[in-house]
N, C-alpha and C positions, 0 to 999 in steps of 0.2 A: 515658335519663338522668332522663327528666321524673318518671318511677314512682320509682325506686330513689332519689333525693332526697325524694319526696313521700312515700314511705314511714319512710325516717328520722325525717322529722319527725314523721310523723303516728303514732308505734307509742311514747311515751311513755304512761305511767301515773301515779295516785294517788290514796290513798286506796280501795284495791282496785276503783276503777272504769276501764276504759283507755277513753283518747280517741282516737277514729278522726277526731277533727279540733280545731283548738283553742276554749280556752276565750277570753271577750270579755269586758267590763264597760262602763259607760258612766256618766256621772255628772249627776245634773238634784238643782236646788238642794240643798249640800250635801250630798249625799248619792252614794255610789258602789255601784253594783249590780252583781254580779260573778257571771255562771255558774260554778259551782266546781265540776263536775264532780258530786257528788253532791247539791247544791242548788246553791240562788238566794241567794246574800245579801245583802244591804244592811245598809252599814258609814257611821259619820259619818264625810266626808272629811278632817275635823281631826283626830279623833282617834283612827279605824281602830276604834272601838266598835261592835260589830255591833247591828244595830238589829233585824232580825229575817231568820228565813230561811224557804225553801222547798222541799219539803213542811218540817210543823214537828218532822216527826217524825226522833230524830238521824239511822236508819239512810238517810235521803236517800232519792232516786229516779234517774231520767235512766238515764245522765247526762246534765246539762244541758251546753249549748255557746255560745250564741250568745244575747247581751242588746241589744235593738230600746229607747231609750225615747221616748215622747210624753207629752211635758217636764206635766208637771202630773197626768197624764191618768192612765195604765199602762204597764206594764211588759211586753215582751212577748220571750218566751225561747224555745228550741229546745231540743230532748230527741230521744233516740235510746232508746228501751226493745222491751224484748227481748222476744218471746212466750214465753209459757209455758203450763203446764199441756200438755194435748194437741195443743194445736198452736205445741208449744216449737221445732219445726223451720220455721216458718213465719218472712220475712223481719222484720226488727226493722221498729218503725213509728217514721217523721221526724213527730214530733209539733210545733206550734208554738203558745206558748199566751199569751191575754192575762189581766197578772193588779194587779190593783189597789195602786194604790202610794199613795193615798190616808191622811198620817201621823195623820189626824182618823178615820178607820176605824176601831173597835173591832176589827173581823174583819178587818183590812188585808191583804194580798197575798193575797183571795181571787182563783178563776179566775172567769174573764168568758167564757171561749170555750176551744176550742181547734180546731185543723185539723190534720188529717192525709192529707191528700191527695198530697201531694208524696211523691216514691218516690225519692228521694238525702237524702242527707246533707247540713244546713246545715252549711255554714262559716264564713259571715260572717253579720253580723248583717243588717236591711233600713233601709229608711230611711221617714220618714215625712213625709205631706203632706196638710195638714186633714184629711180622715176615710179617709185612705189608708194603707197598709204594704204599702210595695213590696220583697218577697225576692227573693233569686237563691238556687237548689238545684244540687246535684249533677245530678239527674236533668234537666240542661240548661234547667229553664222557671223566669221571672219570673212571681211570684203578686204581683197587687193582691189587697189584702182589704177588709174594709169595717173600721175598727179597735174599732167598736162593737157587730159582730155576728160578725165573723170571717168573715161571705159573701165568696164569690170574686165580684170584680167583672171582671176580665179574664186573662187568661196571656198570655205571650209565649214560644214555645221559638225556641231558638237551637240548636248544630249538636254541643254539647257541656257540660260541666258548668260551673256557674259558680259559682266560689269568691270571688267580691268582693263590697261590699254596693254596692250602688245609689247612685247620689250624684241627687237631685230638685235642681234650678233651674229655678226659675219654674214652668211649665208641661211640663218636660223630664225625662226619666231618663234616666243614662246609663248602658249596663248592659257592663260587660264581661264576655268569655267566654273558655272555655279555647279557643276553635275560632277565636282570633285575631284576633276583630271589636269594636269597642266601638259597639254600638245607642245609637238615639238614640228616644226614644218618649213619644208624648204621654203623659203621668203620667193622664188621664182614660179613654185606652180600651186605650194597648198598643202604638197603630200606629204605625211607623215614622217619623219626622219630616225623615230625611237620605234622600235620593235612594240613596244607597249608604253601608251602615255602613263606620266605617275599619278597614284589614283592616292589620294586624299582621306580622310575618315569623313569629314566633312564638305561644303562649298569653298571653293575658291574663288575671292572676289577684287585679291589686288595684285597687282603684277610681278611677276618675283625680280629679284634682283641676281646679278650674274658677278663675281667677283674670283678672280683667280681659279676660274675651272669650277669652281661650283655655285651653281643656283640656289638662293636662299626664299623660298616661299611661306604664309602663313595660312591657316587654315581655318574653318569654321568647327574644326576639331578642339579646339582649343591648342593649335600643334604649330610652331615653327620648323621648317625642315629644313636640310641640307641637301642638294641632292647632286649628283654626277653630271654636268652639261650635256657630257659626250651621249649620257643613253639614259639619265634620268634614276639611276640607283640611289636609293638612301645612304649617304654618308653619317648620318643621324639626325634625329628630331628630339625638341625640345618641351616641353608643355608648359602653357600657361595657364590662368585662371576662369579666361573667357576666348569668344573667338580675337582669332587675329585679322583684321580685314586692310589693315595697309600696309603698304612696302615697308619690308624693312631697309635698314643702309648698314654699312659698315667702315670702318677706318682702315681695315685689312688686318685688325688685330683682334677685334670685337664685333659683335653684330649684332644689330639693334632694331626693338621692337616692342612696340602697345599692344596690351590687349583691349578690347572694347570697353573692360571697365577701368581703363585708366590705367593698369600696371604696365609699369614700363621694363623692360629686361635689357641687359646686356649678357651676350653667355661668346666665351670662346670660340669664333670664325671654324676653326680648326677642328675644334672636339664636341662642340655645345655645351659644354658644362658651366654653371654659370657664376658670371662675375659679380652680378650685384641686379638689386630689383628694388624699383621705387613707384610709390602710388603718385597720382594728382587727381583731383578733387573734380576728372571730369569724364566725361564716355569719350572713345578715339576712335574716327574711323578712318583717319587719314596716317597712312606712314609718317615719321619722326623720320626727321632732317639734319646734317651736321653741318656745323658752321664750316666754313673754310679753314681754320686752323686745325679744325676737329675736336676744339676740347668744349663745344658746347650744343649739346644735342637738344635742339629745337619741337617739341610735342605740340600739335594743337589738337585743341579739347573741343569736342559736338556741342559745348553749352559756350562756347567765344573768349577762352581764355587763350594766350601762351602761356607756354611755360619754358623753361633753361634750365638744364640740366649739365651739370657737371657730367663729363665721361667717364672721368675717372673713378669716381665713387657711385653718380646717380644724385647726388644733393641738388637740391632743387637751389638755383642761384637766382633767378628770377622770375616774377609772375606778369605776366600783362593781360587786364582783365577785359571783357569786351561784349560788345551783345549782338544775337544775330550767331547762328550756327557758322564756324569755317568753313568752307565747302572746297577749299584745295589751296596748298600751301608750295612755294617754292623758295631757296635759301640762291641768291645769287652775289656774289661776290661777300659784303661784309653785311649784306640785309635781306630779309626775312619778308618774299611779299604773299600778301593773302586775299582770297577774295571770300565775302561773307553773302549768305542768304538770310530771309527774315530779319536784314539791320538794314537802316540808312549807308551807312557807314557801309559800303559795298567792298572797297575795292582800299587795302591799305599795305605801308612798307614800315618796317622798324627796322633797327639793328642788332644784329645775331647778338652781338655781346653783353647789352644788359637791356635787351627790350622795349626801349625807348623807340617813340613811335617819329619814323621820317615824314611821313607825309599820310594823309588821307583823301579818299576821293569820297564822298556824301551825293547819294542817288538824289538826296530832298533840294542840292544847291543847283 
């Protein structure tokens, strides 16, 4: 089942480039940077005005997939390019590059580095910690780098591919894996910090979230869990009707979470027991988002809808319909941005409170 759903989603197109995994964006001071499959862009987040892209040239490169930022610093992206010439039979190379975001640059979004070591496919983007970027690959291994020079400073392999990004607290990374474990590892050398990682019924494919001392992850079990920071004990676990594949969030009183087929739950932070559970009318592989005030919990659906959901009950407040798969969704300040695959309609922002759309960006314009 695991393939034959992974493959649905992952065999979308656009812009005559297809993606063998999705597209990401992330946003540091106004500003929102979006792998778009054939570049990099950067759009002002008020006003969806593209600010510049990468390569500069129209026909693109990549494609690109996955955007890392170090808030001030650079920009750091993943590419999948194809060999050619004579050794056009030769595997594609998982390139990962750091590239200057500097808006005082004359020459801005130059490269700094690039690595291509890694032998899978990024899926998710990595995470950063002082002069670190911690990824997870397909090809099952977590790369530290150095983010100034792009040296590898450590690996870590695990027992299968990992499609989540890393989540760094404090001195910790927690890394999940499709091989059903969630590692715990010093952020300085790699090496394991839990006497035993926590092993799962199923794959582990989105990153867990860390609130008040405990980690909340979901599972290919059908299982959202709670579990101990400090050494990864189960506090309790919850069950839904399908797998869980993205982060849950929580307000610090509830904590929330999709299953693939569109149920959404809220259950107790505290105990897991739960508050309320509401369907939408679509598959989720992305974690659900909360607004900044919190009382409006944000879903987007694998077939291009939003959706708004009341927190306090789960009543679905509004729909906003769209075409083209989401491929990753972020909620910043009172707006909602997303980027899509297999649409035009690539790259868009609305607002958290009744879905109304602020701007779009159209790959066809």
């Amino acid at each position: 089942m695991l393939l034959l759903f992974a493959a649905a989603l992952l065999s979308g197109c656009s812009g005559g480039a297809r993606a063998s995994t999705w597209t990401g964006l992330v946003i540091d001071d106004g500003v929102v940077y979006v792998a778009d499959l054939t570049h990099v862009r950067a759009f002002d987040a008020e006003s969806g005005a593209q600010v510049w892209t990468f390569p500069r040239d129209e026909s693109g490169g990549g494609p690109f997939y996955t955007a890392t930022i170090q808030p001030g610093e650079a920009l750091f992206v993943t590419s999948e390019e194809k060999a050619s010439g004579l050794f056009s039979f030769a595997q594609a190379r998982n390139v990962l590059r750091a590239l200057t975001i500097d808006p005082n640059d004359p020459d801005g979004r130059r490269e700094l580095w690039a690595f291509d070591a890694a032998e899978g496919t990024y899926v998710s983007g990595g995470a950063v910690s002082d002069n670190l970027l911690v990824i997870g690959n397909g090809d099952g291994n977590v790369y530290a780098l150095n983010t100034e020079s792009g040296a590898m400073v450590w690996t870590f392999t695990t027992e299968n591919r990992i499609w989540a990004k890393p989540l760094v607290v404090s001195d910790t990374v927690y890394v999940s894996s499709l091989d059903h474990h969630l590692y715990a590892l010093d952020v300085e050398n790699g090496r394991p910090r839990w006497e035993q990682p926590f092993q799962a019924g199923g794959a582990i494919a989105g990153q867990p979230l860390v609130y008040d001392g405990l980690l909340y992850v979901g599972a290919f079990d059908n299982k959202v869990y709670a579990l101990q920071q400090e050494d990864g004990t189960v506090v309790w676990e919850a069950e839904g009707q399908n797998w869980f594949w993205g982060t849950p969030t929580t307000d610090g009183s509830a904590v929330y979470a999709a299953d693939v087929n569109g149920n959404v739950y809220a259950w107790d932070a505290a105990t897991g027991s739960l508050v309320w559970d509401e369907h939408v009318d679509d598959l989720v592989h992305i974690g659900p988002a909360l607004s900044q005030d919190h009382h409006i919990l944000v879903v987007a659906g694998s077939d291009g809808s939003l959706y708004g959901l009341d927190t306090s009950d789960g009543v679905v407040l509004w729909e906003q319909p769209g075409e083209g798969e989401i491929a990753s969704m972020v909620i910043d300040g009172d707006y909602v941005y997303i980027s899509r695959i297999a649409s035009s309609d690539s790259v868009q922002a609305f607002y958290a409170e009744n879905g109304r759309n602020l701007w779009t960006f159209s790959s066809d314009s």
